[in-house]
C-alpha positions as CSV (number, residue, x, y, z in Angstrom):
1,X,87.9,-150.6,-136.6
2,X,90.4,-152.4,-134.1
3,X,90.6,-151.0,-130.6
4,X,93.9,-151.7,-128.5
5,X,94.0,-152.7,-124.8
6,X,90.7,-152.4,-122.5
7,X,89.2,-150.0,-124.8
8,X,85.4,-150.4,-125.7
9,X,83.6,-148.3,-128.6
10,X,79.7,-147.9,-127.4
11,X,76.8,-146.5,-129.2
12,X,75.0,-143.8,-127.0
13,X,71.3,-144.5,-126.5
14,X,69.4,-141.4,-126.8
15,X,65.6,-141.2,-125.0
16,X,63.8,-138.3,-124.8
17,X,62.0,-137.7,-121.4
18,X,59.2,-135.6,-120.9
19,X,57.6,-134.7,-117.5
20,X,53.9,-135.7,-116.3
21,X,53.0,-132.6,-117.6
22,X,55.0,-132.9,-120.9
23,X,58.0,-130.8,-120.6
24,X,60.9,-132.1,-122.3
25,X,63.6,-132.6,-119.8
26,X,67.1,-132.5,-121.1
27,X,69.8,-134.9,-120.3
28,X,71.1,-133.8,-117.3
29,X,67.6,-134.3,-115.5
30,X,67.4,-137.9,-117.3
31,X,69.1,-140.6,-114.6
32,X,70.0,-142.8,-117.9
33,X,71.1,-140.3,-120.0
34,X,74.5,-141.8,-120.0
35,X,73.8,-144.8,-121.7
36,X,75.3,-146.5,-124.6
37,X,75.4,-150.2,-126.2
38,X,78.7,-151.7,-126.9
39,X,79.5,-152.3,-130.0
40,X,83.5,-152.9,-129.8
41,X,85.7,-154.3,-127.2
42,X,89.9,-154.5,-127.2
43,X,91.4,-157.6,-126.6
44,X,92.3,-156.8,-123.3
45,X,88.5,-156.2,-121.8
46,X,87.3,-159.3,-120.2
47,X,84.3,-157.9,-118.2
48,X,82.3,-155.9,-121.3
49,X,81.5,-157.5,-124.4
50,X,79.1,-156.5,-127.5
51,X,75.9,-155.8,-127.5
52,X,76.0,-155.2,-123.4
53,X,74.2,-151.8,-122.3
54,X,76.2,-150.4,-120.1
55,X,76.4,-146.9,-117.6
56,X,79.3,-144.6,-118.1
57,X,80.7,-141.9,-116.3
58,X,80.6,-139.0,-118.8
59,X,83.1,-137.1,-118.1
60,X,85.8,-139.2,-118.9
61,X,85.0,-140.7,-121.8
62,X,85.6,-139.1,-125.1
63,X,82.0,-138.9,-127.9
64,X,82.4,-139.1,-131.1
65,X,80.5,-139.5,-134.3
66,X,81.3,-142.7,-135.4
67,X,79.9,-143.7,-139.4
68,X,77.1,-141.5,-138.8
69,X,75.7,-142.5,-134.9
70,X,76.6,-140.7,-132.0
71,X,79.2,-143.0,-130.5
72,X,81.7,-142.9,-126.9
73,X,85.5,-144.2,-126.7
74,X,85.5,-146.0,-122.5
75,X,87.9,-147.5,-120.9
76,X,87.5,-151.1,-119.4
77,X,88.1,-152.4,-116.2
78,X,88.4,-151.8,-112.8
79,X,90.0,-148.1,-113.1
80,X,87.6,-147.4,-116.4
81,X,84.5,-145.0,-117.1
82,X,82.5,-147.9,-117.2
83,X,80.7,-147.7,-113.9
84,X,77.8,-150.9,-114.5
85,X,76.0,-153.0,-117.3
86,X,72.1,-152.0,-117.2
């Protein structure tokens, strides 16, 4: 797969969190829920590149199943969903 421009294709990271007293808490209760691990950058992103772990605003960016993992489609750069590398 080639991605154009400051496109990057990341590989969500999935944890399961339970409380002290072992209830499962879902991912909106889980402050790294929206992780992934990059595993294509465009030719045009100069600040990500693969294998980084980075932080993404979820909103914006657009999941898809990708050869069989759960994957995300960000944007690079300063006006991307990319807001930090963990």
């Amino acid at each position: 797969m080639k991605l154009i421009g400051n496109r990057v294709l990341a590989e969500k990271i999935i944890s399961e969190n339970k409380s002290t007293s072992g209830i499962i808490l879902g991912p909106t209760a889980d402050l790294n829920a929206h992780r992934a691990r990059v595993i294509i950058v465009g030719p045009d992103e100069v600040n990500t590149k693969v294998g980084d772990i980075v932080k993404y605003d979820h909103n914006s960016a657009i999941e898809q199943e990708v050869d069989g993992k759960d994957c995300v489609f960000l944007r690079g750069g300063e006006t991307g969903n990319i807001l930090f590398k963990v």
